[in-house]
BALOBA-1460 file (C-alpha; in Angstrom, 3 decimals):
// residues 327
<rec num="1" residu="x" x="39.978" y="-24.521" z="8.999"/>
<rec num="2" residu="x" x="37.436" y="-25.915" z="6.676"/>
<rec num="3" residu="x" x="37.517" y="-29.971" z="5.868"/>
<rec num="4" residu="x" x="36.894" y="-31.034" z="2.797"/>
<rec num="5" residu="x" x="35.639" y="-34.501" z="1.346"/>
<rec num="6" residu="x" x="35.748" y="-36.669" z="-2.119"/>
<rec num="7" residu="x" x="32.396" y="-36.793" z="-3.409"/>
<rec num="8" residu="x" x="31.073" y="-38.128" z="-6.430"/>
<rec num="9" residu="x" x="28.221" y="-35.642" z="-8.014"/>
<rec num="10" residu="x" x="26.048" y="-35.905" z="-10.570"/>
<rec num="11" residu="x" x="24.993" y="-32.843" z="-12.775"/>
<rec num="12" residu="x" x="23.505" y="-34.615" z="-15.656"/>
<rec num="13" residu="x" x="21.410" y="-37.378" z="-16.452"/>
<rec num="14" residu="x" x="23.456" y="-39.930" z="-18.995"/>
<rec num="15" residu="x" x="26.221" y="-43.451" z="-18.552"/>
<rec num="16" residu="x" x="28.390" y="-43.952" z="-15.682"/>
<rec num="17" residu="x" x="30.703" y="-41.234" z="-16.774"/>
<rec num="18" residu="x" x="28.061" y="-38.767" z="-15.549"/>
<rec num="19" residu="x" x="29.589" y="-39.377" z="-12.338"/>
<rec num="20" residu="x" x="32.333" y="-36.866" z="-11.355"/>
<rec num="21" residu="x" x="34.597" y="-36.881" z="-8.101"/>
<rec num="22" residu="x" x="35.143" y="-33.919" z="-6.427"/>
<rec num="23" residu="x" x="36.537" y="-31.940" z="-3.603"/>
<rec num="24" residu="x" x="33.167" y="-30.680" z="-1.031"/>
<rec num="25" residu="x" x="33.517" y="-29.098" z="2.082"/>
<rec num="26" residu="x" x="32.601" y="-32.027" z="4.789"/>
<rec num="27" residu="x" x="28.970" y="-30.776" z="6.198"/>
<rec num="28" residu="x" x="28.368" y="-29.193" z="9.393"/>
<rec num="29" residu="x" x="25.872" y="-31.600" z="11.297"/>
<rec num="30" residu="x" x="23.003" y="-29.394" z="13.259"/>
<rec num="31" residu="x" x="20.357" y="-30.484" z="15.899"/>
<rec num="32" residu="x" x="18.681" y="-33.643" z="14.798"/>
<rec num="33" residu="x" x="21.359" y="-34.770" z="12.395"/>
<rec num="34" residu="x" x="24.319" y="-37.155" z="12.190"/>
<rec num="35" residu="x" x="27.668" y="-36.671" z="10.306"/>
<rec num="36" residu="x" x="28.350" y="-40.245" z="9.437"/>
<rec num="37" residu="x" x="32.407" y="-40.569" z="8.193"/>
<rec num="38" residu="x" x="31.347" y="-43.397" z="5.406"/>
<rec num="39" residu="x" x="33.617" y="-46.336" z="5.409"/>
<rec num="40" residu="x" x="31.601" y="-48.703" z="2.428"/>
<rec num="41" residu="x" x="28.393" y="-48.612" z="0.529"/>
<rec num="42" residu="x" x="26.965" y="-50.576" z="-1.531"/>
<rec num="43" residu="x" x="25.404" y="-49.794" z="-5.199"/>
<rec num="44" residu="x" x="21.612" y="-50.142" z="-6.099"/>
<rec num="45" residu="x" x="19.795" y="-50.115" z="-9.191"/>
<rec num="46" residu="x" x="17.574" y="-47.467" z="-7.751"/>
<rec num="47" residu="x" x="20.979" y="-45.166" z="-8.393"/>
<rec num="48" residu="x" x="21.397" y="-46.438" z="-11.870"/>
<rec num="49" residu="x" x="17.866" y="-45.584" z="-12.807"/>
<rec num="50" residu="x" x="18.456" y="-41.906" z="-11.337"/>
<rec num="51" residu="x" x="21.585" y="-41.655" z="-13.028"/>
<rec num="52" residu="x" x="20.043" y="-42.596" z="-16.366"/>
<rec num="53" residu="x" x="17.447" y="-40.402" z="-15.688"/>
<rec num="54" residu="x" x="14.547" y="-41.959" z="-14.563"/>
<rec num="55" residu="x" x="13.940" y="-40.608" z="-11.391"/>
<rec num="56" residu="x" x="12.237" y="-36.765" z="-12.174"/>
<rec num="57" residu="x" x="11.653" y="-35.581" z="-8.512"/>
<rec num="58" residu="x" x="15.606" y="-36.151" z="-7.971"/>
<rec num="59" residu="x" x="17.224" y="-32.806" z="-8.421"/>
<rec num="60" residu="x" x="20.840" y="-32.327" z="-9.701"/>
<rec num="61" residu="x" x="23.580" y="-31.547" z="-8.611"/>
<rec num="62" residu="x" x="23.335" y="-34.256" z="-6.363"/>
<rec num="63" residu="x" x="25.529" y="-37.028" z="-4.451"/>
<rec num="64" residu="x" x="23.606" y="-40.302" z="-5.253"/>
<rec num="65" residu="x" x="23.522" y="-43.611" z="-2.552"/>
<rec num="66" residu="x" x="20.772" y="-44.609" z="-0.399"/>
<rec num="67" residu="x" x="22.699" y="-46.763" z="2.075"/>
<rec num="68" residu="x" x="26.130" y="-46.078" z="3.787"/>
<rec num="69" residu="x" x="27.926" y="-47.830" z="6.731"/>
<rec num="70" residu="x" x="30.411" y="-46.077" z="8.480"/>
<rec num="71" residu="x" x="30.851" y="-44.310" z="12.179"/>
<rec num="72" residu="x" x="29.601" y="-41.136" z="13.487"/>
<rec num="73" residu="x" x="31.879" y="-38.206" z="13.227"/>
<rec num="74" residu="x" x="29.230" y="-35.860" z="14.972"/>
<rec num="75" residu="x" x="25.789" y="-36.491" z="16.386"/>
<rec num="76" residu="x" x="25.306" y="-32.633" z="18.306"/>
<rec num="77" residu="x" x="22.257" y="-33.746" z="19.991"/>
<rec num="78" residu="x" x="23.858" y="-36.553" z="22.125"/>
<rec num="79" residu="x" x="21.935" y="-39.678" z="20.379"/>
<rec num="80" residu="x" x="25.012" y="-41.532" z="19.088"/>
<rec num="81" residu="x" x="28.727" y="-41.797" z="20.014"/>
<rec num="82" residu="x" x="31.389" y="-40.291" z="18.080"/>
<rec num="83" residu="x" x="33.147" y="-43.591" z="16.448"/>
<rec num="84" residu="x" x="30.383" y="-45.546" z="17.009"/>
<rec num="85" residu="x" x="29.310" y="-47.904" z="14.261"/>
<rec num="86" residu="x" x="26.187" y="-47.015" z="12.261"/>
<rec num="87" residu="x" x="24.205" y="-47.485" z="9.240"/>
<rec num="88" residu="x" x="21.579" y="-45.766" z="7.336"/>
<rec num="89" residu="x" x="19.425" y="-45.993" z="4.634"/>
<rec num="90" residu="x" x="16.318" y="-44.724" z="2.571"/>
<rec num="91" residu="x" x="14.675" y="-41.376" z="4.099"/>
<rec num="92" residu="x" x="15.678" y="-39.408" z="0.824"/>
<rec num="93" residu="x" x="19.223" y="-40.176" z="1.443"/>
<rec num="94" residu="x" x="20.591" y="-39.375" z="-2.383"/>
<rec num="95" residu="x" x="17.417" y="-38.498" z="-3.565"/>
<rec num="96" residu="x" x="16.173" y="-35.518" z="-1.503"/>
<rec num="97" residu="x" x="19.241" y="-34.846" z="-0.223"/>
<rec num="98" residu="x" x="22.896" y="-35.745" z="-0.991"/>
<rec num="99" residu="x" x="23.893" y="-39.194" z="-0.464"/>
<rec num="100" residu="x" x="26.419" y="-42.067" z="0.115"/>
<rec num="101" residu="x" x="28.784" y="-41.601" z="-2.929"/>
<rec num="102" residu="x" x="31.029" y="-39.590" z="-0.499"/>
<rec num="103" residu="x" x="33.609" y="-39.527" z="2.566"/>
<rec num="104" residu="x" x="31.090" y="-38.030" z="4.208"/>
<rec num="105" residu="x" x="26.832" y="-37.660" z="4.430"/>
<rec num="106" residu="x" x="24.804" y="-35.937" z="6.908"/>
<rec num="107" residu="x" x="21.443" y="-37.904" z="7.602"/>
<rec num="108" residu="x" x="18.379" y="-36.957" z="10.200"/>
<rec num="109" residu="x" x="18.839" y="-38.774" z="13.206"/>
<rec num="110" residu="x" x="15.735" y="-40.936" z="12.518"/>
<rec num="111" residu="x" x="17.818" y="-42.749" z="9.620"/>
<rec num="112" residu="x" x="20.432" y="-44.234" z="11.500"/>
<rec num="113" residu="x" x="20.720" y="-47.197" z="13.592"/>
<rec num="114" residu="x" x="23.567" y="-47.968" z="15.757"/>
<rec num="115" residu="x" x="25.350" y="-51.526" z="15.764"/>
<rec num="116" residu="x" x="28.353" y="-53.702" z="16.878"/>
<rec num="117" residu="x" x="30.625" y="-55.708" z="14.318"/>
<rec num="118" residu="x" x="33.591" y="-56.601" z="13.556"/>
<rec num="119" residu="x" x="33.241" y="-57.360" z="10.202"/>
<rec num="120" residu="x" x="35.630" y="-55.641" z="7.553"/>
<rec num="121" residu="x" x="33.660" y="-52.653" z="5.970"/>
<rec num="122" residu="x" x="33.401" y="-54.538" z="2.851"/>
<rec num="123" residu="x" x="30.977" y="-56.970" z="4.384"/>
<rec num="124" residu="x" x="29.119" y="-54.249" z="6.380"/>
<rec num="125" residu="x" x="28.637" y="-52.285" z="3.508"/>
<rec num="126" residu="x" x="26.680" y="-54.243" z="1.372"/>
<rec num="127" residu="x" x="24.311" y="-55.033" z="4.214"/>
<rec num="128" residu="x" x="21.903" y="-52.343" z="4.993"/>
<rec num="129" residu="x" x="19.586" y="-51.931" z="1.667"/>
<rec num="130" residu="x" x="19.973" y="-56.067" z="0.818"/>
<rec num="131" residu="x" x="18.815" y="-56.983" z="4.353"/>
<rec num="132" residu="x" x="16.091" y="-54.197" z="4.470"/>
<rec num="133" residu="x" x="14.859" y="-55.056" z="1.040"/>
<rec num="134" residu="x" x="14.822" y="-59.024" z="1.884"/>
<rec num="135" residu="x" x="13.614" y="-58.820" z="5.265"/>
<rec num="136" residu="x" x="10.533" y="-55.983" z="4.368"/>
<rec num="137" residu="x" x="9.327" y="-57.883" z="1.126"/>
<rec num="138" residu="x" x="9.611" y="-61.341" z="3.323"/>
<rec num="139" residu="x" x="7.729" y="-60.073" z="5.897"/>
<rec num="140" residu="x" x="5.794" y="-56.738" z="5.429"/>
<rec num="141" residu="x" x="4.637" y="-57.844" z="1.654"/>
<rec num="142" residu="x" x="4.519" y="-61.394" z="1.438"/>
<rec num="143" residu="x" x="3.856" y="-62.532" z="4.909"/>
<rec num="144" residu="x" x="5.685" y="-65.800" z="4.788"/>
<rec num="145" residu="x" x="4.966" y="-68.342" z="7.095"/>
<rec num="146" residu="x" x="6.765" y="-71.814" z="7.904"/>
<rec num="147" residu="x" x="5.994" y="-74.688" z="5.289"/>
<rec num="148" residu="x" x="4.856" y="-72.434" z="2.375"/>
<rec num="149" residu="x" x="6.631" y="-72.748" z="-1.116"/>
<rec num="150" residu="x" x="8.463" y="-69.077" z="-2.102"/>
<rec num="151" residu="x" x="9.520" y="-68.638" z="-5.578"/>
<rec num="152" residu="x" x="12.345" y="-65.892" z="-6.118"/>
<rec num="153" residu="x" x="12.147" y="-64.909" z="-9.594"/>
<rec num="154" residu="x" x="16.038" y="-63.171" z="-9.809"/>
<rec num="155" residu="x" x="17.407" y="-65.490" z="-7.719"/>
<rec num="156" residu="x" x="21.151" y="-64.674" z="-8.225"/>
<rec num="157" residu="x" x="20.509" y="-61.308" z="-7.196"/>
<rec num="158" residu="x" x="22.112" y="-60.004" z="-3.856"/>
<rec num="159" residu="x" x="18.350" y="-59.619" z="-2.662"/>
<rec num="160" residu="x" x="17.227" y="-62.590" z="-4.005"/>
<rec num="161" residu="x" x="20.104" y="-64.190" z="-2.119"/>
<rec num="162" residu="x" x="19.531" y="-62.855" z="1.063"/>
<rec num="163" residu="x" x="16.008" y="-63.521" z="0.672"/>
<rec num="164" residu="x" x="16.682" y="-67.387" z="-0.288"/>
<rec num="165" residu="x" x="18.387" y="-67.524" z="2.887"/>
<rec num="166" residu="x" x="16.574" y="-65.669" z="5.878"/>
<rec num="167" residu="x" x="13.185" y="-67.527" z="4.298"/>
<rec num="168" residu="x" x="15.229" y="-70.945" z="4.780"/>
<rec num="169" residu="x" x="15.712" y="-70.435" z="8.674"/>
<rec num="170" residu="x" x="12.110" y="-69.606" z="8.693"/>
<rec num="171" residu="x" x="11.170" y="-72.894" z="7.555"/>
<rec num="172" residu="x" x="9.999" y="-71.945" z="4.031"/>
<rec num="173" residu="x" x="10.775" y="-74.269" z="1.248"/>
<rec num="174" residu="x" x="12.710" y="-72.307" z="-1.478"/>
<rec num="175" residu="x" x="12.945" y="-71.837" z="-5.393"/>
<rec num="176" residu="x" x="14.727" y="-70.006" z="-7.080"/>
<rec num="177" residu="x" x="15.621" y="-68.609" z="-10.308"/>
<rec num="178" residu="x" x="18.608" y="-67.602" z="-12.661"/>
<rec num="179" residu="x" x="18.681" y="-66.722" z="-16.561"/>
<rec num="180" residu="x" x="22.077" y="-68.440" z="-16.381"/>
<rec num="181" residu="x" x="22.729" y="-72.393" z="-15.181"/>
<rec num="182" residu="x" x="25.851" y="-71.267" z="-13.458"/>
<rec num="183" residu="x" x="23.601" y="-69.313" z="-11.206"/>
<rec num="184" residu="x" x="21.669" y="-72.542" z="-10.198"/>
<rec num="185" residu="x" x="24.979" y="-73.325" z="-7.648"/>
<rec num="186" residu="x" x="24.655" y="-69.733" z="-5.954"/>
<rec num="187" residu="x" x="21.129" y="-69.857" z="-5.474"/>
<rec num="188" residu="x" x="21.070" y="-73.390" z="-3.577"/>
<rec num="189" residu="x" x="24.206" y="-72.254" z="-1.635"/>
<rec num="190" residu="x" x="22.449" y="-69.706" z="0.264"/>
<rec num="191" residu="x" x="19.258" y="-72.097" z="0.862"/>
<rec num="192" residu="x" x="17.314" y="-72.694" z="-2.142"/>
<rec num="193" residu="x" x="15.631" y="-76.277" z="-2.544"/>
<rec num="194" residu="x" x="14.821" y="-75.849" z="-6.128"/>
<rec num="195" residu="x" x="16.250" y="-73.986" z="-9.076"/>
<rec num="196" residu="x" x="14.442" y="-73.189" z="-12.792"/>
<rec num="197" residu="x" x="16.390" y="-71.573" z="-15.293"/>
<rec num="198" residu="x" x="14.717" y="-68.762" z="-16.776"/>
<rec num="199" residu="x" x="13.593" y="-68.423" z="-19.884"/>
<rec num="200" residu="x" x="11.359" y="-65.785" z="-18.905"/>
<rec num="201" residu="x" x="8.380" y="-68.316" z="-19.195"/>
<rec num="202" residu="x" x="8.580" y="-70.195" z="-16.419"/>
<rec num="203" residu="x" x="5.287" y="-70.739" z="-14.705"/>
<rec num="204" residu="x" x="3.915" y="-74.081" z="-16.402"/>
<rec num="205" residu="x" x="7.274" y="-75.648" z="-14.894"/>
<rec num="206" residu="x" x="6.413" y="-74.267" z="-11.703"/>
<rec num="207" residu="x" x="2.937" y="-74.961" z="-11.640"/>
<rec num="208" residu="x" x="3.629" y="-78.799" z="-12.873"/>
<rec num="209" residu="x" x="7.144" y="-79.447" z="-10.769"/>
<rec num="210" residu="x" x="5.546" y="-77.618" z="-7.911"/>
<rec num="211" residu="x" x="2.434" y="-79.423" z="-7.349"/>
<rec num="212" residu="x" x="0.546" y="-76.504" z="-8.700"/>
<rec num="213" residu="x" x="2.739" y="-73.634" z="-7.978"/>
<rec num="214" residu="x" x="4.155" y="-71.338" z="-5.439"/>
<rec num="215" residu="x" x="2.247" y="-70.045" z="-2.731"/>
<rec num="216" residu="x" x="4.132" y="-66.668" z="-2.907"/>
<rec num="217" residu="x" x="6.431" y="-65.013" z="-5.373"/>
<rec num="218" residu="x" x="8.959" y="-62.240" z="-4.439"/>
<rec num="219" residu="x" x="9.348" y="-60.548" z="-8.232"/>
<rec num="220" residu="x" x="13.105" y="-59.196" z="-8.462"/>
<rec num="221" residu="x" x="13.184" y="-58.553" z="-12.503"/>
<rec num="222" residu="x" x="9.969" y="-56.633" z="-12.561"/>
<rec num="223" residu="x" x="7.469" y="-56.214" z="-15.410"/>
<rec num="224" residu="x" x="9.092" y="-58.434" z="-17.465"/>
<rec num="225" residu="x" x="8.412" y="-61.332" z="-15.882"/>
<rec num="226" residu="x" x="5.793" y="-59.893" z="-13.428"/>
<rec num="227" residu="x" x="2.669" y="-61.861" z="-15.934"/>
<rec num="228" residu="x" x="4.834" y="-64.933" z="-15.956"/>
<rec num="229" residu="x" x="5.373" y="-64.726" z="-12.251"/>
<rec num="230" residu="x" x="1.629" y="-64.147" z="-11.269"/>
<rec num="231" residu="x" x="0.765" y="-67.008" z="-13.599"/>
<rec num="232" residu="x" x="3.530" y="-69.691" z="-11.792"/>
<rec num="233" residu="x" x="1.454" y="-69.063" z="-8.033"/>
<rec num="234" residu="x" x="-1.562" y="-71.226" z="-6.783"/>
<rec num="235" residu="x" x="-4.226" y="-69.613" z="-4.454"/>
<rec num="236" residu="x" x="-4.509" y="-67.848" z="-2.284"/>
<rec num="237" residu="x" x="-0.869" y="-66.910" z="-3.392"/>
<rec num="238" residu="x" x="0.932" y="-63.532" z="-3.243"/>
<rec num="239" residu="x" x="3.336" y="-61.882" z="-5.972"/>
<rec num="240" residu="x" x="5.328" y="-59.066" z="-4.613"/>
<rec num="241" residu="x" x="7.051" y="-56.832" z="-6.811"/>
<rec num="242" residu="x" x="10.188" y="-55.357" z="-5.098"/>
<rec num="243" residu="x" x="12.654" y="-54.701" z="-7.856"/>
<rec num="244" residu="x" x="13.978" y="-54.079" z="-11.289"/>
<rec num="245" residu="x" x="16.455" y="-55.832" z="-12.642"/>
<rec num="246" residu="x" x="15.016" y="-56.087" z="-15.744"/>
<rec num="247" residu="x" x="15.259" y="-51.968" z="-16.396"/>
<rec num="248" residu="x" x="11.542" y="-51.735" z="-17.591"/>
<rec num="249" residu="x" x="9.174" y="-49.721" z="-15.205"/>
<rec num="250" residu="x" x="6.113" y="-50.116" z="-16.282"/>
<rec num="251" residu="x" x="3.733" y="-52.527" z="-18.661"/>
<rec num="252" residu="x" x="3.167" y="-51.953" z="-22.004"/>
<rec num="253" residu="x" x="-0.269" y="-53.361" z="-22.118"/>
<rec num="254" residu="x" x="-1.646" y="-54.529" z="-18.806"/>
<rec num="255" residu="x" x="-5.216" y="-56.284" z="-18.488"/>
<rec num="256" residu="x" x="-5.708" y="-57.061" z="-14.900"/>
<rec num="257" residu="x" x="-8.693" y="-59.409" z="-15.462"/>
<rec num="258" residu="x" x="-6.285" y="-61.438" z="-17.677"/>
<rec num="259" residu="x" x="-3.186" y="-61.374" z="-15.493"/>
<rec num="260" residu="x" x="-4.097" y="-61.634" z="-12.387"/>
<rec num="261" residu="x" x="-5.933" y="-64.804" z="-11.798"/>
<rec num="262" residu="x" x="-8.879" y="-65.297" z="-9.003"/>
<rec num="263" residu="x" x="-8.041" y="-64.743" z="-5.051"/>
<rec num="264" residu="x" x="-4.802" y="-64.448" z="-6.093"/>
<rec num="265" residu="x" x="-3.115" y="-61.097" z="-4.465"/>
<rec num="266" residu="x" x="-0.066" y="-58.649" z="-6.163"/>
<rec num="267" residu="x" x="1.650" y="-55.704" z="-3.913"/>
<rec num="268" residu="x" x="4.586" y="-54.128" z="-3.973"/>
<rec num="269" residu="x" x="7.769" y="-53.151" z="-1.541"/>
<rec num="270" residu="x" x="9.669" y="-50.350" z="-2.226"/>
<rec num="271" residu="x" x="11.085" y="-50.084" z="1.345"/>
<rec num="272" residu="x" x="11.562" y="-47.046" z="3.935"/>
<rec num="273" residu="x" x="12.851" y="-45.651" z="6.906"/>
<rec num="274" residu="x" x="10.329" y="-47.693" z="8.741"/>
<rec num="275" residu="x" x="10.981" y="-50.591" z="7.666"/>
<rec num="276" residu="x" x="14.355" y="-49.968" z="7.905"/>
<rec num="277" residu="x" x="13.633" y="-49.538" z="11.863"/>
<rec num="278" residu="x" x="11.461" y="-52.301" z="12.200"/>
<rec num="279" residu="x" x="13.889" y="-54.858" z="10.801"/>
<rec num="280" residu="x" x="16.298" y="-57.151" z="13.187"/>
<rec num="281" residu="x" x="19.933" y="-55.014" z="12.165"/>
<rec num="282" residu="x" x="21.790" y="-56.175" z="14.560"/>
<rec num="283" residu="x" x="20.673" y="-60.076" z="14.748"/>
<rec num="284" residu="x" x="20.892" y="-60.178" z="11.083"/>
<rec num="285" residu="x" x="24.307" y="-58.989" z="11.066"/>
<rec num="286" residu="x" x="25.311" y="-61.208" z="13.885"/>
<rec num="287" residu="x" x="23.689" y="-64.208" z="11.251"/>
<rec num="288" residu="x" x="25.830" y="-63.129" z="8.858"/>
<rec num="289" residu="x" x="29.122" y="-62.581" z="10.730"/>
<rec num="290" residu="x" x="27.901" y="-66.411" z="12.094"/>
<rec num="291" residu="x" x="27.744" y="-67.746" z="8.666"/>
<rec num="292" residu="x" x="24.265" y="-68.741" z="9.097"/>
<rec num="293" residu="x" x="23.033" y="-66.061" z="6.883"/>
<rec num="294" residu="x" x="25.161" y="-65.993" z="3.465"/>
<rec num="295" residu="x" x="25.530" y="-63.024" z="2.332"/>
<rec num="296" residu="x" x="27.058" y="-62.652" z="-1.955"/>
<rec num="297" residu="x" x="29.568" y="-60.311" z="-2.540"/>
<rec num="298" residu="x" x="30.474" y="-59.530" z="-6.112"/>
<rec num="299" residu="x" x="32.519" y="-57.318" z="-6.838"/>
<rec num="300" residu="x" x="34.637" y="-54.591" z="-4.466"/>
<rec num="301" residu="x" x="35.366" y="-50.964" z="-5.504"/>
<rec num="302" residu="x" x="37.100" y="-48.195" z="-4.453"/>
<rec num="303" residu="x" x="35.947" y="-44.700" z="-4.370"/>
<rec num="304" residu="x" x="37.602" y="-43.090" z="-7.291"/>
<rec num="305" residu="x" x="36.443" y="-46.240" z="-9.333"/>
<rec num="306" residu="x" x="32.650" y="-45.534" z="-8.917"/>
<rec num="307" residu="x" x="32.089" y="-44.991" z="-12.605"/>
<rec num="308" residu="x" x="33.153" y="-48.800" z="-13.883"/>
<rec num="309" residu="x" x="31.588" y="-49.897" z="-10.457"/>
<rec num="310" residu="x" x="28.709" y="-48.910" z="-11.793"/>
<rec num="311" residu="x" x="29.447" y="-50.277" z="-15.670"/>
<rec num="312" residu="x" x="29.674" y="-53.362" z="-13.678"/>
<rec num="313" residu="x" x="26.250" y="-53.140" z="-12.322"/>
<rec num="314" residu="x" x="24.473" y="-52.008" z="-15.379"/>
<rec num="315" residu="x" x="25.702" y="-54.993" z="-17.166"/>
<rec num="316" residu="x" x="24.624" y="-57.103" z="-14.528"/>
<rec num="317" residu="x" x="28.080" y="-58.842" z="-14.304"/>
<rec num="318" residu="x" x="28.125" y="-58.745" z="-10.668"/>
<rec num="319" residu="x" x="27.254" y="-61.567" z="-8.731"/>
<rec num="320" residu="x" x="26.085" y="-60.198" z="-6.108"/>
<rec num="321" residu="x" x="26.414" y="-57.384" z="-3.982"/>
<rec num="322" residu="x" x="28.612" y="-54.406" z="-5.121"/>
<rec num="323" residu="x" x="30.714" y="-52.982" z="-2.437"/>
<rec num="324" residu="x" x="32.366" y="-49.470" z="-2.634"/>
<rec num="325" residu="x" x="35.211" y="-48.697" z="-0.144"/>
<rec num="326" residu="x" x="35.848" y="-45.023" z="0.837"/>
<rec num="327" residu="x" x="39.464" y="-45.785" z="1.803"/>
């Protein structure tokens, strides 16, 4: 007897109401794949972008998510135990393929990392993309090392969080920033030292509270504020650009000579399977379950409420993390 699965699908680029739940047949995992029985994912702005239409080499019909948490329902070739706890993310996961945004997704075997938790599923779930995101740009981009000064620039993000913290237990001194004061209590909760509110020029108030500036910059809004950003570091700093927020992909006029001041480096981390490998899981998620690694939740979601989950997370009313259950 066939199975069959809620899954929400895509057909059409256009607001969250694009996104329509529907009966699919569960898939049949092959050699080299996992059937993963999805308990929580969280939402990314990567999604909203694709639903809005901004993502050309994504194909529709498709089941958008690029992270899931859940336990293996079928792993043919032996690699993981059925029930055992996994996560996955990135490695086309809702982009080349069909995603999270379902009961069910079937991922290579490459994708998925095994762990052990007992965390509800609503903590799990908005783990996998935050950590990877915060750990890669931390470490892979920027390089941090003990007594250097990190400026977040979207510091009430649910990266920017998790980034505020894991650079605090490495002995970084953190800043942080928020368009809105009430995010100033948030940010130094999960380890900044220093807050600015953002006005979206902040640099000569970095540069003249900071003793010159920050020696790196993880960029969370994106071009926006990526001139303002570059401008607020002292060299040999480093800006990485590794998200969004502020829904503009690219500059409208961009002079590199003028932006981008002498010995002073920008990159960019967009995040993969690799890194997604390469990255501490299971000791971050032991940090968290610990409480020594704060982790913002914002807002929880079932299934069948995916289109104001995301209304929620276009509108950036959040506050961290957004967590959808899949029972």
């Amino acid at each position: 007897m066939n199975r069959t699965m809620k899954a929400v699908v895509i057909y059409a680029a256009g607001g969250p109401e694009v996104l329509k739940i529907e009966e699919r047949p569960v898939p049949i995992a092959g050699a080299g794949q996992v059937l993963i029985r999805v308990e929580a994912f969280g939402l990314n702005r990567s999604e909203l972008f694709t639903r809005q239409g901004h993502s050309p080499n994504v194909l529709f019909p498709r089941v958008l998510g690029i992270e899931a948490t859940g336990t293996v329902a079928d792993a043919p070739g032996g690699e993981f135990a059925v029930g055992e706890k996994v996560a996955t993310v990135m490695g086309g996961l809702g982009r080349a393929f069909d995603g999270s945004y379902a009961e069910y997704t079937l991922v290579p075997v490459g994708n998925v990392r095994a762990f052990v938790s007992d965390m509800p599923w609503m903590q799990l779930g908005a783990l996998p993309e935050m950590l990877q995101t915060a750990w890669g740009a931390l470490f892979r981009s920027l390089r941090i090392r003990p007594g250097e000064r990190l400026l977040i620039r979207g510091g009430s993000t649910s990266v920017g969080l998790a980034a505020a913290a894991i650079a605090k237990t490495h002995g970084v001194e953190v800043a942080g920033t928020s368009r809105r004061i009430a995010g100033e209590r948030l940010i130094r909760k999960n380890g900044a030292d220093r807050f600015f509110l953002d006005d979206g020029t902040i640099a000569e108030r970095v540069r003249r509270d900071w003793d010159g500036g920050a020696d790196k910059v993880l960029e969370l809004i994106g071009t926006t504020t990526l001139a303002d950003s570059i401008a607020a570091i002292r060299e040999p700093g480093t800006v990485c650009m590794a998200g969004m927020v502020g829904n503009q992909w690219s500059f409208q006029n961009f002079a590199p000579m003028d932006v981008i001041p002498t010995a002073v480096s920008l990159t960019t981390y967009s995040g993969g399977v690799e890194d997604f490998t390469a990255m501490p899981l299971q000791d971050l998620i032991d940090r968290v379950a610990a409480g020594s690694l704060p982790v913002a939740i914002g807002r929880v979601f079932q299934l069948d409420d995916i289109v104001q989950a995301h209304r929620v997370m276009e509108n950036n009313e959040a506050g961290g993390k957004i967590v959808v259950l899949t029972r």
